[in-house]
mmCIF entry with sequence, helices, sheets and N, C-alpha, C, O atoms, coordinates in Angstrom:
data_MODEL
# 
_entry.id   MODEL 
# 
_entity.id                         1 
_entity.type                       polymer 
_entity.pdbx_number_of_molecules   1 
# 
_entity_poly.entity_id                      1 
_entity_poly.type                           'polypeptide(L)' 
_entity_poly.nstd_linkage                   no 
_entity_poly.nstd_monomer                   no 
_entity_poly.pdbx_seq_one_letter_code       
;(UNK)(UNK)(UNK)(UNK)(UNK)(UNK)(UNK)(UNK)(UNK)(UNK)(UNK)(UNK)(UNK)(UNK)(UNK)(UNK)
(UNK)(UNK)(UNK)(UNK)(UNK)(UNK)(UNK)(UNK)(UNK)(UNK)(UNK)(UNK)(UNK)(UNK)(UNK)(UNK)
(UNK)(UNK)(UNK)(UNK)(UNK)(UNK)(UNK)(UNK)(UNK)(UNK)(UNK)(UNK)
;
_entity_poly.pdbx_seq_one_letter_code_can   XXXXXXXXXXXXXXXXXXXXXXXXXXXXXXXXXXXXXXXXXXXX 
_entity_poly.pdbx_strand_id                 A 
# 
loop_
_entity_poly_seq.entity_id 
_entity_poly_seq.num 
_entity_poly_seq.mon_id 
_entity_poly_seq.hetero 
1 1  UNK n 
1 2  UNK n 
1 3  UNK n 
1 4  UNK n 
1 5  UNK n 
1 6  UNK n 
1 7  UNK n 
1 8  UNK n 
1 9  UNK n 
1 10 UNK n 
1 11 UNK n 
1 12 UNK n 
1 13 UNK n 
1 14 UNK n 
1 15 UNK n 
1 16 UNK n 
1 17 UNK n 
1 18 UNK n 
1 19 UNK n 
1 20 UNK n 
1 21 UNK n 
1 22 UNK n 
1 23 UNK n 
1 24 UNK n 
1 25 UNK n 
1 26 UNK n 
1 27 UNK n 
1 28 UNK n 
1 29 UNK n 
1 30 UNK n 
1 31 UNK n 
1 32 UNK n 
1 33 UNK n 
1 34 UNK n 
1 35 UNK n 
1 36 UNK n 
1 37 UNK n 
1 38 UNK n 
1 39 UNK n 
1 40 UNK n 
1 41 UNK n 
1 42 UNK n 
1 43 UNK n 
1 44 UNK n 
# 
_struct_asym.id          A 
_struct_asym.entity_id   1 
# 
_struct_conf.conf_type_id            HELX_P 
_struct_conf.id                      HELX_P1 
_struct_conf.pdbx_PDB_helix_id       AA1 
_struct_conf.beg_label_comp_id       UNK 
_struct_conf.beg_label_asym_id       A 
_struct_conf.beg_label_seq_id        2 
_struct_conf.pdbx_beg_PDB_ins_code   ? 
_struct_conf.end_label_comp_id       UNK 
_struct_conf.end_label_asym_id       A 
_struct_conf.end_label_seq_id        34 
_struct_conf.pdbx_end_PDB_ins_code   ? 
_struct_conf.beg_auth_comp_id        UNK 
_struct_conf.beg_auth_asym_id        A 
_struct_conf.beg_auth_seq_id         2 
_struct_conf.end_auth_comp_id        UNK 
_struct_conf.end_auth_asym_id        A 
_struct_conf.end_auth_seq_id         34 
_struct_conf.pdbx_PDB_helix_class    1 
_struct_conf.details                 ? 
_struct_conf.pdbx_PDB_helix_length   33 
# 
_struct_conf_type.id          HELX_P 
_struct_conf_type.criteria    ? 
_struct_conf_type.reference   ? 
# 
loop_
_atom_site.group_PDB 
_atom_site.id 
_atom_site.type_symbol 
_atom_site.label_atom_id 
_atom_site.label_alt_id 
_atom_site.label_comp_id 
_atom_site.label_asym_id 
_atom_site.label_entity_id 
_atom_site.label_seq_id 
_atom_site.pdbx_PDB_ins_code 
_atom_site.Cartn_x 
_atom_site.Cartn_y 
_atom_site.Cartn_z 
_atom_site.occupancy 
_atom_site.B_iso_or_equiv 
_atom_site.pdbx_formal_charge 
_atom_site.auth_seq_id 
_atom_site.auth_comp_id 
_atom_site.auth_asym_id 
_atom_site.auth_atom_id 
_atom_site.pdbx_PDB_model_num 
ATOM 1   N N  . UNK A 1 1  ? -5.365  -13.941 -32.329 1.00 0.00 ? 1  UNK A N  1 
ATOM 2   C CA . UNK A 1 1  ? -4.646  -13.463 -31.151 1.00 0.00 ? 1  UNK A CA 1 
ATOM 3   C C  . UNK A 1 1  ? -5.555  -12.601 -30.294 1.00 0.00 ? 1  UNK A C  1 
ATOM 4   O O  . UNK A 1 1  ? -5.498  -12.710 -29.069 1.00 0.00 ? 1  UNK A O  1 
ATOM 5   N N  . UNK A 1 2  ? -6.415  -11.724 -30.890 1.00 0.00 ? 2  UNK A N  1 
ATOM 6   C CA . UNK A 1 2  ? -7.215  -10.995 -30.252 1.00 0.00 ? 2  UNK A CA 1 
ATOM 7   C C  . UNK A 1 2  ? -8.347  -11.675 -29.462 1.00 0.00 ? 2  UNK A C  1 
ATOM 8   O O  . UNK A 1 2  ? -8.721  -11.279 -28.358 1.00 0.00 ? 2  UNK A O  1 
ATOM 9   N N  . UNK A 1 3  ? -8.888  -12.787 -30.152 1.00 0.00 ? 3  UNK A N  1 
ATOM 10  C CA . UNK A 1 3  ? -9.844  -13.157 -29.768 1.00 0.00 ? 3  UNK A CA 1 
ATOM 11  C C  . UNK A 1 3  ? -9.499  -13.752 -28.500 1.00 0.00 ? 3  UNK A C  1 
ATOM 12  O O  . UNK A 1 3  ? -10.295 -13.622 -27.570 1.00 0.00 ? 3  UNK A O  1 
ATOM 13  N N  . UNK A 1 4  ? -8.148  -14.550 -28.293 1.00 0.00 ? 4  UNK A N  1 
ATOM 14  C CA . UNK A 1 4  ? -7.839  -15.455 -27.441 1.00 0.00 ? 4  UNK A CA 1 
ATOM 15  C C  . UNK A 1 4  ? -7.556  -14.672 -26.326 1.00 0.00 ? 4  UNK A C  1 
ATOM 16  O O  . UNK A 1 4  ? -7.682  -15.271 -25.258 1.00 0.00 ? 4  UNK A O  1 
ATOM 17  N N  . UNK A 1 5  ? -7.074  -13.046 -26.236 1.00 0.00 ? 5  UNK A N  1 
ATOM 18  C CA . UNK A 1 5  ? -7.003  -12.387 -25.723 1.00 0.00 ? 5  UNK A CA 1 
ATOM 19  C C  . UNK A 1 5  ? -8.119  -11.936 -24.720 1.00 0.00 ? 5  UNK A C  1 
ATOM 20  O O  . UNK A 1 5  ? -8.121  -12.046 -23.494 1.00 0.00 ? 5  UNK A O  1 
ATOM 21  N N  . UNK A 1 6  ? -8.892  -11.501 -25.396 1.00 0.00 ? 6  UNK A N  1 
ATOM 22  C CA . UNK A 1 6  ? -10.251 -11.152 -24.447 1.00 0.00 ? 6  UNK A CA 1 
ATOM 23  C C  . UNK A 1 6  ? -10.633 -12.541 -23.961 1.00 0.00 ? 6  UNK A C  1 
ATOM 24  O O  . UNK A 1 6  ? -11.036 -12.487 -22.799 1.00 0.00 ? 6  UNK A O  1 
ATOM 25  N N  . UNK A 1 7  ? -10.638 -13.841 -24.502 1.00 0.00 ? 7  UNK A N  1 
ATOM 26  C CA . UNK A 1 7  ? -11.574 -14.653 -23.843 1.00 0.00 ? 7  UNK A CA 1 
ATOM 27  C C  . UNK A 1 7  ? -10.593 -14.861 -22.548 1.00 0.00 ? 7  UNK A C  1 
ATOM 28  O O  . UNK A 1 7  ? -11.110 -15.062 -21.449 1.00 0.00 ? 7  UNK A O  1 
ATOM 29  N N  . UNK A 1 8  ? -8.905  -14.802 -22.721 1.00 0.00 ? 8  UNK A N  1 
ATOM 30  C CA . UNK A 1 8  ? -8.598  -14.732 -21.415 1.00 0.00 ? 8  UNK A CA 1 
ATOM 31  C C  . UNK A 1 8  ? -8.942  -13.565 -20.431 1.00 0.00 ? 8  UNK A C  1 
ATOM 32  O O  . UNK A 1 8  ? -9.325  -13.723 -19.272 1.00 0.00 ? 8  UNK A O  1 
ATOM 33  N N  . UNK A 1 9  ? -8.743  -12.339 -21.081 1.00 0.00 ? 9  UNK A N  1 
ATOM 34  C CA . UNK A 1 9  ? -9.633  -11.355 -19.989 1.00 0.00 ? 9  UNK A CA 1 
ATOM 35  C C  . UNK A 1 9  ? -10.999 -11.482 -19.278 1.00 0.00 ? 9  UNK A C  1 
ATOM 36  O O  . UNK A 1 9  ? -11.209 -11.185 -18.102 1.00 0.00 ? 9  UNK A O  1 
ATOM 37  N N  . UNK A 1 10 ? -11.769 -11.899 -20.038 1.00 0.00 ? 10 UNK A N  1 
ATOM 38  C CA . UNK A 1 10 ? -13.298 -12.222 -19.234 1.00 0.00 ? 10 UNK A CA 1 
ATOM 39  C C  . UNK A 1 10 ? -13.342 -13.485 -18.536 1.00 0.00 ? 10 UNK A C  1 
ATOM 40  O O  . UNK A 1 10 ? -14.446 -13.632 -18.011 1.00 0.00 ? 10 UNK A O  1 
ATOM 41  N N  . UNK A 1 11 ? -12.630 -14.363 -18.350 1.00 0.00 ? 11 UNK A N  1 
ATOM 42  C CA . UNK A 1 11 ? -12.069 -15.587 -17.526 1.00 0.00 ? 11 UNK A CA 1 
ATOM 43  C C  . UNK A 1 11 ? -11.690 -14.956 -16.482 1.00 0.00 ? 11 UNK A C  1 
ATOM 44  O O  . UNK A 1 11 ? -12.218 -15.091 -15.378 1.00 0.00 ? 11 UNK A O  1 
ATOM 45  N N  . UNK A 1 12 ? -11.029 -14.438 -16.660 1.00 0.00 ? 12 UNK A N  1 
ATOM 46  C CA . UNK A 1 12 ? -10.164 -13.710 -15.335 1.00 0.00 ? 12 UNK A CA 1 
ATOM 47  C C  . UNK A 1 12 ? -10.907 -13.028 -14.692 1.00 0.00 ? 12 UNK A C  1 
ATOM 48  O O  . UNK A 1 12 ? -10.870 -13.290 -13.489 1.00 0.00 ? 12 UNK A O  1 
ATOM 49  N N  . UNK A 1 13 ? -11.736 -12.068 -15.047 1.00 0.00 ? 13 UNK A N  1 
ATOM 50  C CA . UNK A 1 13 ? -12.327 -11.220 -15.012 1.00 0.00 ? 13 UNK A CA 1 
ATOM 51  C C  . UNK A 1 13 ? -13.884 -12.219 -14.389 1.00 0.00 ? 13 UNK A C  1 
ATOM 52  O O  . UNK A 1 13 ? -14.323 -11.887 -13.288 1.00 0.00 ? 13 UNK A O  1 
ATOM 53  N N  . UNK A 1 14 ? -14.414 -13.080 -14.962 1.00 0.00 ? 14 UNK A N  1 
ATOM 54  C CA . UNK A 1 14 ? -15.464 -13.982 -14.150 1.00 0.00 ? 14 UNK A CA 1 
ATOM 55  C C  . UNK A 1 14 ? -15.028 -14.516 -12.664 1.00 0.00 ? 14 UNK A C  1 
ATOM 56  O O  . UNK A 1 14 ? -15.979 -14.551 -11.884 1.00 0.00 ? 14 UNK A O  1 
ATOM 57  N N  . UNK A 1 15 ? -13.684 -14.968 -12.086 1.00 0.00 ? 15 UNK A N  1 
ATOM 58  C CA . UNK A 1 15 ? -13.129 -15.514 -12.023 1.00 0.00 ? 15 UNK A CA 1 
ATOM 59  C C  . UNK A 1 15 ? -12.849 -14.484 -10.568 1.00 0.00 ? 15 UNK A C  1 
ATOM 60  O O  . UNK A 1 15 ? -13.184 -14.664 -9.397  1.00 0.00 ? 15 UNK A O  1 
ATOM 61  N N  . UNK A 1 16 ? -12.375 -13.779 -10.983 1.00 0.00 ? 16 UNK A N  1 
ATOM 62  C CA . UNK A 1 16 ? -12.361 -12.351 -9.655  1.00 0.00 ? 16 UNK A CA 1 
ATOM 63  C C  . UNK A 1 16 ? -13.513 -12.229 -9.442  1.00 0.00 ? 16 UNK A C  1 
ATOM 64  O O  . UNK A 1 16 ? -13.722 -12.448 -8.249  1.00 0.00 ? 16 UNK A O  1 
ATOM 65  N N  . UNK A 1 17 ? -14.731 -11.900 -10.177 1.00 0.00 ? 17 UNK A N  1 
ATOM 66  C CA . UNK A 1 17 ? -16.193 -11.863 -9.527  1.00 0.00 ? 17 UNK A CA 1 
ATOM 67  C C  . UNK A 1 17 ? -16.548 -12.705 -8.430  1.00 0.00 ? 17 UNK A C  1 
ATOM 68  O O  . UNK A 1 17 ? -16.961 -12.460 -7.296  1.00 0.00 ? 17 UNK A O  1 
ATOM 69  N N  . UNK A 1 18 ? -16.288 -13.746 -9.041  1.00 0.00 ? 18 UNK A N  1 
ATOM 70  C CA . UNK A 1 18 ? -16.645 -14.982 -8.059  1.00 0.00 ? 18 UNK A CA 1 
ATOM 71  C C  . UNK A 1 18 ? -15.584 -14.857 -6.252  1.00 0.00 ? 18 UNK A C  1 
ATOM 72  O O  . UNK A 1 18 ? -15.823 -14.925 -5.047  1.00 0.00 ? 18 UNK A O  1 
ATOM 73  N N  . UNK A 1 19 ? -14.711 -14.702 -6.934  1.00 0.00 ? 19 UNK A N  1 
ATOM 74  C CA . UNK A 1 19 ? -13.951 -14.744 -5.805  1.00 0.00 ? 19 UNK A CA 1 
ATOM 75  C C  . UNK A 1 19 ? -13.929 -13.685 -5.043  1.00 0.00 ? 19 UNK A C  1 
ATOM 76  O O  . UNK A 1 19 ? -13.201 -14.140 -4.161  1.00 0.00 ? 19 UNK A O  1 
ATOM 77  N N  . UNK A 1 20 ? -14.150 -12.692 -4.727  1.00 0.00 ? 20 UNK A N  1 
ATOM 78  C CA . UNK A 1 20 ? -14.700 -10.958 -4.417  1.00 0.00 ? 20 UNK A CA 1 
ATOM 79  C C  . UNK A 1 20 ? -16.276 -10.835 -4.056  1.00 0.00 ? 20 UNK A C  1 
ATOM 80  O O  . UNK A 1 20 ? -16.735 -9.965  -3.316  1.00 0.00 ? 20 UNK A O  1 
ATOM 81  N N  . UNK A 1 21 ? -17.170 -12.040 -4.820  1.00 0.00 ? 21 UNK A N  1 
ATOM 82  C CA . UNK A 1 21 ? -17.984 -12.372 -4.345  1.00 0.00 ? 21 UNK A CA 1 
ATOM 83  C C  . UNK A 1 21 ? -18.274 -13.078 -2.955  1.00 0.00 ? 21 UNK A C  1 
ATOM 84  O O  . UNK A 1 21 ? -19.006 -12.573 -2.104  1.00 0.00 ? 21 UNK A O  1 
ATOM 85  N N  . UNK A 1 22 ? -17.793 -13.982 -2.845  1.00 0.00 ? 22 UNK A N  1 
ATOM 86  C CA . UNK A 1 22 ? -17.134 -15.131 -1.457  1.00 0.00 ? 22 UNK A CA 1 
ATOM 87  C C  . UNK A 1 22 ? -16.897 -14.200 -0.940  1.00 0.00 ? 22 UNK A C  1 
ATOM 88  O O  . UNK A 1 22 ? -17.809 -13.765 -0.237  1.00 0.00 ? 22 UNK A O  1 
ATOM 89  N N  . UNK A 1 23 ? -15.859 -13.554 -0.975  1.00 0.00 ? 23 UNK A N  1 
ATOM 90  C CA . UNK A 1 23 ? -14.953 -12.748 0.374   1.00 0.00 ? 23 UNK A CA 1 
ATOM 91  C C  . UNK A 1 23 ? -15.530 -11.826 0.655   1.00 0.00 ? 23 UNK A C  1 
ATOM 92  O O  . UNK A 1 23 ? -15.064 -11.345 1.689   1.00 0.00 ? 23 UNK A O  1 
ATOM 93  N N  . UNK A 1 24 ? -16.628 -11.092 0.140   1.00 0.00 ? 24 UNK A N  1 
ATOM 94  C CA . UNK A 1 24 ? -17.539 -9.980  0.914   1.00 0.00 ? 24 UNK A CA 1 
ATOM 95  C C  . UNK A 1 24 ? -18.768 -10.609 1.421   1.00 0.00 ? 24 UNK A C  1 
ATOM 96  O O  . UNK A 1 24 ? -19.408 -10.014 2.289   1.00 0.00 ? 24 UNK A O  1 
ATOM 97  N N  . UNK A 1 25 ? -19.267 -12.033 0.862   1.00 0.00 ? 25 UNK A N  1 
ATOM 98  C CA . UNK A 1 25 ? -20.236 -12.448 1.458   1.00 0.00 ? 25 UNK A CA 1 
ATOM 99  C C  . UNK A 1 25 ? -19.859 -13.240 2.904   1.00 0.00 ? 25 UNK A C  1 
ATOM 100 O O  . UNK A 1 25 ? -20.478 -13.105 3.959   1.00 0.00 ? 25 UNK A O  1 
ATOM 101 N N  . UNK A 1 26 ? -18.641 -14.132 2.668   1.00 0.00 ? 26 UNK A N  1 
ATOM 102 C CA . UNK A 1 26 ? -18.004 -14.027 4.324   1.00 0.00 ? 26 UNK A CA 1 
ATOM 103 C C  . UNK A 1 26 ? -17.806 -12.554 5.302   1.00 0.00 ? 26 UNK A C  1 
ATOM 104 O O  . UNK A 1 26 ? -18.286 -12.489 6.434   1.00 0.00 ? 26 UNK A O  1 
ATOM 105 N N  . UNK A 1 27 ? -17.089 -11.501 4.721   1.00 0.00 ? 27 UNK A N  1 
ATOM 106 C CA . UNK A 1 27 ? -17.066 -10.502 5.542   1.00 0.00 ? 27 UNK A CA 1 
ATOM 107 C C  . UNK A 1 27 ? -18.605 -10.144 6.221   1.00 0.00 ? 27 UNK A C  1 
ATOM 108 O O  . UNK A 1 27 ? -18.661 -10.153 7.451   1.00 0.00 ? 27 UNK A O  1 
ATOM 109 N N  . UNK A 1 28 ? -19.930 -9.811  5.402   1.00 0.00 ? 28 UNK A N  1 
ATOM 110 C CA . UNK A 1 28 ? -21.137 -9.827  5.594   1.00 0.00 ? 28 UNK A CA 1 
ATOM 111 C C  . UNK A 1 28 ? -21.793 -10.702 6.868   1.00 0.00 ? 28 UNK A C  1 
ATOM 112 O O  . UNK A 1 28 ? -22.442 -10.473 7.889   1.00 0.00 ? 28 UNK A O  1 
ATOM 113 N N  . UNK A 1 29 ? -21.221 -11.838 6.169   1.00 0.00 ? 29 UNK A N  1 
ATOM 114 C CA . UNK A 1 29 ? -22.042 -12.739 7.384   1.00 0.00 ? 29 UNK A CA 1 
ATOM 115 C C  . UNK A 1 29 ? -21.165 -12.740 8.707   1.00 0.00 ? 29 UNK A C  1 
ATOM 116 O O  . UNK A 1 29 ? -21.747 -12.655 9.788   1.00 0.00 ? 29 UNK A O  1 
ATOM 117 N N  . UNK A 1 30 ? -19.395 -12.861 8.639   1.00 0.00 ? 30 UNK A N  1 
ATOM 118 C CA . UNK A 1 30 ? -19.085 -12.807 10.208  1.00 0.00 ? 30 UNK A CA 1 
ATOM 119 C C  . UNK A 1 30 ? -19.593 -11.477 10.833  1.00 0.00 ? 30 UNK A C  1 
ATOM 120 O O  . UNK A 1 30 ? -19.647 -11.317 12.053  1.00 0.00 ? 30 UNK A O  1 
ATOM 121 N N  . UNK A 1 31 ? -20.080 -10.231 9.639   1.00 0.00 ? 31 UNK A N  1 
ATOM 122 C CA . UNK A 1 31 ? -20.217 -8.968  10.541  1.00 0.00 ? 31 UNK A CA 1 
ATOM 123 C C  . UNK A 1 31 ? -21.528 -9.987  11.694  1.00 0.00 ? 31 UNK A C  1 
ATOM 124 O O  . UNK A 1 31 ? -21.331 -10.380 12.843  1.00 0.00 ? 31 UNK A O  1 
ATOM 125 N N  . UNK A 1 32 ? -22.427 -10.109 11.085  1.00 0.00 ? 32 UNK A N  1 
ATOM 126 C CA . UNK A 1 32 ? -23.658 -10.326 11.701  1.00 0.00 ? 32 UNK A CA 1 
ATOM 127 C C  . UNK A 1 32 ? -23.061 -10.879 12.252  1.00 0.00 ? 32 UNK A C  1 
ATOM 128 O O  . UNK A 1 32 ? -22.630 -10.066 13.069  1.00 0.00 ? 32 UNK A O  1 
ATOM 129 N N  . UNK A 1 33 ? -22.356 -12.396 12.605  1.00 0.00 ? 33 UNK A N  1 
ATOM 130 C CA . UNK A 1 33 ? -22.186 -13.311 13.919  1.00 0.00 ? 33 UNK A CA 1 
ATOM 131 C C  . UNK A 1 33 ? -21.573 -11.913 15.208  1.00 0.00 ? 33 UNK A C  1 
ATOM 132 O O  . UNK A 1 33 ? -22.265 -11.493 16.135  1.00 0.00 ? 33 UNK A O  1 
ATOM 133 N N  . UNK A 1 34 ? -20.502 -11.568 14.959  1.00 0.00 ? 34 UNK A N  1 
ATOM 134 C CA . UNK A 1 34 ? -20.431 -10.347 15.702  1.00 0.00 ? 34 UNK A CA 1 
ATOM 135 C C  . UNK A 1 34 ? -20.921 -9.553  16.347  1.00 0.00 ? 34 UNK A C  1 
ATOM 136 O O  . UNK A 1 34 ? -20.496 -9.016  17.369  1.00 0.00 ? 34 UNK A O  1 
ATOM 137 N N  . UNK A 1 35 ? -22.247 -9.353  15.578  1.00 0.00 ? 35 UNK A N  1 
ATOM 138 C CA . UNK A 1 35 ? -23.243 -8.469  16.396  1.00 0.00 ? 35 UNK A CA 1 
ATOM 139 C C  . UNK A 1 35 ? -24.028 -9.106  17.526  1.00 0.00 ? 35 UNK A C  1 
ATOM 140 O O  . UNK A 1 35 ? -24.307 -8.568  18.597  1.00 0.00 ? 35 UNK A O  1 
ATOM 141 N N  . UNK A 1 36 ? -24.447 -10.738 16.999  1.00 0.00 ? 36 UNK A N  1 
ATOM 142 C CA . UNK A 1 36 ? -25.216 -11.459 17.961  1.00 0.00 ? 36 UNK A CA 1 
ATOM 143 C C  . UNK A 1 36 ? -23.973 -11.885 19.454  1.00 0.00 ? 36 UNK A C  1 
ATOM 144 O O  . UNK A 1 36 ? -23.908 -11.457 20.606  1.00 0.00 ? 36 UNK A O  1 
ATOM 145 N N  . UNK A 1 37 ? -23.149 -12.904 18.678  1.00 0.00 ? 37 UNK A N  1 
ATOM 146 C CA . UNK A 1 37 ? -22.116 -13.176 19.566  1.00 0.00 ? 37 UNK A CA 1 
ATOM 147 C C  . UNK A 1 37 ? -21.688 -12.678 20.314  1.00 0.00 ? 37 UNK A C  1 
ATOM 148 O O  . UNK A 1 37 ? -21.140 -11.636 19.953  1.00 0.00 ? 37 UNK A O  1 
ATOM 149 N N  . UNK A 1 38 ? -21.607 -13.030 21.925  1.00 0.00 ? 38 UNK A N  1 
ATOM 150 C CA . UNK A 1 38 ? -20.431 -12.175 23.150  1.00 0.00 ? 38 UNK A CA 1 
ATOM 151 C C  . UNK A 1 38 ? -19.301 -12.670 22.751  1.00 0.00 ? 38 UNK A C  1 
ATOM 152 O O  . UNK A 1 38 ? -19.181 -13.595 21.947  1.00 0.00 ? 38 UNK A O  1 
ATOM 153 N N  . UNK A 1 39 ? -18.303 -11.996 23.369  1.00 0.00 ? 39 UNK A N  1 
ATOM 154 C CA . UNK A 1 39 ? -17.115 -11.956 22.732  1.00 0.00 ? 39 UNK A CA 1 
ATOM 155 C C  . UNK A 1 39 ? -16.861 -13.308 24.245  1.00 0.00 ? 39 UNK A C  1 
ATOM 156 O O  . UNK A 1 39 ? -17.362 -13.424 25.364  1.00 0.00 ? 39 UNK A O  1 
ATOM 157 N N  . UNK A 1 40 ? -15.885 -14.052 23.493  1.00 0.00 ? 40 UNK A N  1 
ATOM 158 C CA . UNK A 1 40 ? -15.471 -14.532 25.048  1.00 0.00 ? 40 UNK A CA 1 
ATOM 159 C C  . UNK A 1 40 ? -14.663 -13.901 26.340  1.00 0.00 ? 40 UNK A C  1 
ATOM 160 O O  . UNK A 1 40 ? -14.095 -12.812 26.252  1.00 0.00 ? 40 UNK A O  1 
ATOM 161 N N  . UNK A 1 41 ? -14.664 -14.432 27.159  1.00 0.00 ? 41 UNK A N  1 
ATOM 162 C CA . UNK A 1 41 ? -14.523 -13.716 28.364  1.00 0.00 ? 41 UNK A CA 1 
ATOM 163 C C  . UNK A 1 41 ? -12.553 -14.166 28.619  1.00 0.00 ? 41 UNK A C  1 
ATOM 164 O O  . UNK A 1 41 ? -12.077 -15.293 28.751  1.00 0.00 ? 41 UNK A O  1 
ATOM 165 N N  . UNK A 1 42 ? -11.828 -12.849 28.612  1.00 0.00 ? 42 UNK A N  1 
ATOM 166 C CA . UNK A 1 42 ? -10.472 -13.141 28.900  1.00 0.00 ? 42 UNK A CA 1 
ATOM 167 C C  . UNK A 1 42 ? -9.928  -12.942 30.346  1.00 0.00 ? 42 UNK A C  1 
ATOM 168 O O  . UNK A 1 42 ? -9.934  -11.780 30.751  1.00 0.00 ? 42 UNK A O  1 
ATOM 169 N N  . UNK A 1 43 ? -9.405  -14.016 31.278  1.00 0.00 ? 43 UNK A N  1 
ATOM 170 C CA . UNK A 1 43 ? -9.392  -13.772 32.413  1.00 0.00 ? 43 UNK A CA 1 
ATOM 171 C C  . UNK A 1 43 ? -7.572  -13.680 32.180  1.00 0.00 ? 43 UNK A C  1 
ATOM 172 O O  . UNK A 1 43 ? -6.960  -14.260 31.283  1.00 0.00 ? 43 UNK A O  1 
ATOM 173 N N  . UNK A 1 44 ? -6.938  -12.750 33.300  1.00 0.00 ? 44 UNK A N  1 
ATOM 174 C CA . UNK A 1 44 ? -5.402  -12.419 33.068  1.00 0.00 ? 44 UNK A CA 1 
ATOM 175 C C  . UNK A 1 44 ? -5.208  -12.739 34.839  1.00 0.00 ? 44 UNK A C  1 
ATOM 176 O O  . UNK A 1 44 ? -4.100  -12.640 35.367  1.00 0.00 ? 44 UNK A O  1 
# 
């Protein structure tokens, strides 16, 4: 029981890395497009 226990914790636990990984390396890179990019132009 124990064992099956942790191997589900470190699954999970790999599993969020990865995914927390992605989503700050997207946040990272749109920062930069941002910085280069003009924003488009809104006419009212």
């Amino acid at each position: 029981m124990k064992n099956r226990l942790t191997n589900w914790i470190l699954q999970v636990h790999r599993l969020m890395g990865w995914v927390l990984c992605v989503f700050f390396l997207m946040w990272f890179l749109s920062g930069i497009v941002m910085l280069y990019h003009r924003f488009p132009r809104v006419y009212c």
